[in-house]
C-alpha positions in Angstrom: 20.6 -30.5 22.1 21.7 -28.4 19.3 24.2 -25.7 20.2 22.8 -22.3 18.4 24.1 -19.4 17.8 27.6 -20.5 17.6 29.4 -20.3 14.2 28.1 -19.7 10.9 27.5 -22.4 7.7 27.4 -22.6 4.0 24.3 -24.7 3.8 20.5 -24.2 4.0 17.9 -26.8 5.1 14.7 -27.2 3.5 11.5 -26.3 4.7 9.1 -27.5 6.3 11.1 -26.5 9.8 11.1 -28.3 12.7 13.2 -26.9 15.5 15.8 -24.6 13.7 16.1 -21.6 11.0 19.0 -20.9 9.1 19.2 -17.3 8.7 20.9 -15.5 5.7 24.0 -13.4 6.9 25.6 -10.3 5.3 28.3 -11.9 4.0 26.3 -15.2 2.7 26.7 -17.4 4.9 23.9 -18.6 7.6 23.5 -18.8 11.1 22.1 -21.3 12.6 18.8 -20.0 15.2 16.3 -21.7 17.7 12.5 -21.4 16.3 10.4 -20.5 19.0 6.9 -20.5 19.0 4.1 -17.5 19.6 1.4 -17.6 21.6 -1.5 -19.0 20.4 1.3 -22.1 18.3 0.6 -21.2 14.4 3.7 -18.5 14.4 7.1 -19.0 14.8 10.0 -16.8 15.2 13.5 -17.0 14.7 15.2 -16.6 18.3 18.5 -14.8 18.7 20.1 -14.2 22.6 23.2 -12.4 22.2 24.8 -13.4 25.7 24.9 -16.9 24.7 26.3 -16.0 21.0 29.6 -17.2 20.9 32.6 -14.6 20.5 32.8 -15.2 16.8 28.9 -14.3 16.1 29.0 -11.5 18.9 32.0 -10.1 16.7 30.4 -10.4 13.1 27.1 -9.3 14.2 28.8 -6.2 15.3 31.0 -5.7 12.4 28.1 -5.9 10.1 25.8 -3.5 12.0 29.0 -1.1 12.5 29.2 -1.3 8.9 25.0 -0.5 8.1 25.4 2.3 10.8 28.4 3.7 9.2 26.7 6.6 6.8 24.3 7.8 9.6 27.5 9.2 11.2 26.5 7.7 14.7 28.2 9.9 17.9 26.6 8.2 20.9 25.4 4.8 21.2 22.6 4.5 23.5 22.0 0.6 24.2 18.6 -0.8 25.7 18.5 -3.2 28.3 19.8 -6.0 28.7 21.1 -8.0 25.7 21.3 -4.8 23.8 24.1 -3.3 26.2 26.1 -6.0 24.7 25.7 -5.2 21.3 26.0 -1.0 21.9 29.5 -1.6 23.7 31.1 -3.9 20.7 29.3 -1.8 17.7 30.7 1.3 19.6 33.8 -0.2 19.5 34.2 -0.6 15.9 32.8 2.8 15.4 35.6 4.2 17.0 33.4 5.9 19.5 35.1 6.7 22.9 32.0 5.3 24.7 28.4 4.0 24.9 25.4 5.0 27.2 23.2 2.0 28.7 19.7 2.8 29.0 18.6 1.6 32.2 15.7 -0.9 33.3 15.3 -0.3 37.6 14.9 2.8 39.1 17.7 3.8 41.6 18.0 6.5 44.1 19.6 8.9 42.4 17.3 9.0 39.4 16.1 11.9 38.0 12.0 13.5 38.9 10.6 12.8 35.1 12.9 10.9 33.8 11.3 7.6 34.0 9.0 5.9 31.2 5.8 4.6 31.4 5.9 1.1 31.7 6.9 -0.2 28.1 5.7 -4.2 26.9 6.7 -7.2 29.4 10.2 -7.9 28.4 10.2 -11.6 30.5 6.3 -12.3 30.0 7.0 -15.9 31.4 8.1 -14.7 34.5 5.5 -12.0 35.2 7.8 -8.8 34.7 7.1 -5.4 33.2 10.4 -3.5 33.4 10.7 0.0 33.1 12.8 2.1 31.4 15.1 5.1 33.0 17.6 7.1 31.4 20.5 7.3 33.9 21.0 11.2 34.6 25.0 10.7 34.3 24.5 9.7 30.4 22.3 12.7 29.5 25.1 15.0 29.0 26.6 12.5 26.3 23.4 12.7 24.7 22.6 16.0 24.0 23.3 18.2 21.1 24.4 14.3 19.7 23.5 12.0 17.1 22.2 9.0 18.9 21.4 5.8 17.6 19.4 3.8 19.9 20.5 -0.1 19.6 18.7 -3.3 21.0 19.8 -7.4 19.8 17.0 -7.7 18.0 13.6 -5.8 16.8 10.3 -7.6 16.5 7.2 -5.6 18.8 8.7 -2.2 18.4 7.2 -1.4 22.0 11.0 -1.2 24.1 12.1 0.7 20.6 9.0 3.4 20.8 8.8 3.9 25.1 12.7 4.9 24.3 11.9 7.0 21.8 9.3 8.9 23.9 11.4 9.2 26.8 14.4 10.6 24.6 11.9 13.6 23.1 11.1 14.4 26.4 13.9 15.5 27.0 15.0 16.7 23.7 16.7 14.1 22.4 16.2 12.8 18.8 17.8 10.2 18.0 19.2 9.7 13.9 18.4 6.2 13.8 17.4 2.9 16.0 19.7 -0.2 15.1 19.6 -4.0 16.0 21.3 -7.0 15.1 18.0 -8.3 13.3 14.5 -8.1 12.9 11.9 -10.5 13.9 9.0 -10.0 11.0 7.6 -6.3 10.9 5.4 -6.1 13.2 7.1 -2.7 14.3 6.1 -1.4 11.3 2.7 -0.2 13.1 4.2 0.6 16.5 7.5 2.6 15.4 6.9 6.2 14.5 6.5 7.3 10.8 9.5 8.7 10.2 11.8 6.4 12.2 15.5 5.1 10.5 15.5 1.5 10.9 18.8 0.0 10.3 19.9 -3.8 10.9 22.6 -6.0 10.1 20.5 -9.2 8.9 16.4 -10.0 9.1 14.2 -13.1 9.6 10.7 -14.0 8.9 7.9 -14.5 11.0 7.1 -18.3 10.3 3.5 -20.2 10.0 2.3 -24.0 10.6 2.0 -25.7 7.9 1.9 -29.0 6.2 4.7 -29.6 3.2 4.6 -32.6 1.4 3.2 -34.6 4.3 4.9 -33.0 6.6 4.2 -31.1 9.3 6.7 -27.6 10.0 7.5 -24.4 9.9 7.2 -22.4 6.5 8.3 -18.6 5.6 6.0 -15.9 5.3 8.0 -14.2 3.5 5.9 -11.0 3.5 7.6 -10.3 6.9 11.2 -10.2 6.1 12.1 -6.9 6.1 15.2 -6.6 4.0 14.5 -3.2 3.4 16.2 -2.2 6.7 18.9 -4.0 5.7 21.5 -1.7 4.3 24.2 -4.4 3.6 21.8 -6.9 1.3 20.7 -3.5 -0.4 24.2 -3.1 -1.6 24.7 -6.7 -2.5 27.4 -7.8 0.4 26.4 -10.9 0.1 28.6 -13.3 -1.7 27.6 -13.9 -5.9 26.4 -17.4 -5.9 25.9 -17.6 -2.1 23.7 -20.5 -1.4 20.0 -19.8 -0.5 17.2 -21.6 1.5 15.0 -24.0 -0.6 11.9 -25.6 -0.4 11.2 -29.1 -0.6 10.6 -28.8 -4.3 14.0 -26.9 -4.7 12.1 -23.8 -5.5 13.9 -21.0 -3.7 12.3 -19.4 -0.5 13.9 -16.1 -0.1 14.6 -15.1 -3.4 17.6 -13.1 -4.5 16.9 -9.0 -3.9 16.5 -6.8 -7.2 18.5 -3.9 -8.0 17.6 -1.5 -6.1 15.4 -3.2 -3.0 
């Protein structure tokens, strides 16, 4: 069995797919990720889970979204549950920020009248769960008067991102941005509010079935990668002459960005 998310490479594979997507870091390298299929089998999606990263991917992922979140002036990390805790506390770290608040996912005794969520999208649909979201009533006064950045592992729904944000207005907290390591397609693009500040440190595609020179696979859509929420491909981090993923026809997939993207 392949071990994922456990260093980074140089190298690209070609498409079609079959079990694993090299994703395009920051600095030009690629991590290796599990694909994991949709329901319904004709998309796929890149898979990221951040507690079995190993300490050198945990450490770059954070660096590199430290770095995107950087000119928001970030005061207060605010992570959702669970995987994203992990991220909030080492980002926070390299922010220099004294502290993070965790967003919580079970209601305790001591919570708040009001200051529970409806129920937000099934976070572990395989095992019949709908968690729901609480902000702990010792974090509010870290929050308030604050510029928050709410931060999850990954973004690909929107729905945990948006039942946050709905919770936070009511009780008067705005946050400046929402931050994850990476986004899964754009999807969120319809579920996030408007005006909302998407920042991440790398993004993947949604992928589709599909049959490449006789073979059957995985193939980009590229229309889902959204670089755009990727500050540090906008400002051309990545290494001149980095290498980049291929087709079978050594035609390349995900293009370099223009100026200005």
């Amino acid at each position: 069995m392949t071990a994922y998310w456990q260093g980074f490479g140089g190298t690209a594979t070609v498409q079609p797919y079959q079990h694993d997507f090299p994703a395009r870091m920051p600095d030009g390298r690629f991590l290796n990720m599990r694909l994991r299929p949709l329901d319904g089998g004709e998309t796929a999606v890149a898979d990221l889970v951040i507690t079995h990263a190993s300490f050198l991917v945990l450490d770059a992922l954070a660096d590199w979204l430290a770095r995107a979140l950087r000119p928001h002036r970030p005061e207060v990390l605010l992570g959702l549950p669970a995987l994203g805790h992990v991220l909030a506390a080492e980002t926070a770290r390299r922010l220099s920020l004294p502290s993070w608040v965790p967003f919580g996912s079970v209601a305790d005794r001591w919570q708040e009248p009001g200051a529970e969520s409806p129920p937000p999208a099934r976070f572990a649909p395989e095992a019949g769960l709908a968690r729901t979201l609480l902000l702990d009533p010792l974090g509010l006064p870290r929050l308030r008067d604050r510029r928050v950045v709410l931060v999850d592992d990954l973004l690909r729904k929107g729905h945990k991102f948006r039942r946050a944000l709905q919770l936070l207005e009511e009780q008067g907290i705005r946050p400046v941005a929402v931050a994850a390591a990476m986004t899964q397609g754009d999807a969120w693009r319809s579920v996030l509010p408007a005006k909302t500040t998407v920042v991440a440190a790398f993004a993947t595609p949604l992928l589709r079935l599909a049959v490449v020179g006789g073979k059957t696979g995985w193939v980009v859509r590229e229309d889902t990668v959204a670089w755009d929420v990727c500050p540090l491909f906008r400002q051309g981090l990545a290494r001149p002459g980095a290498p980049r993923l291929v087709t079978a026809n050594d035609q390349d997939v995900i293009a370099d960005l223009p100026d200005g993207a």
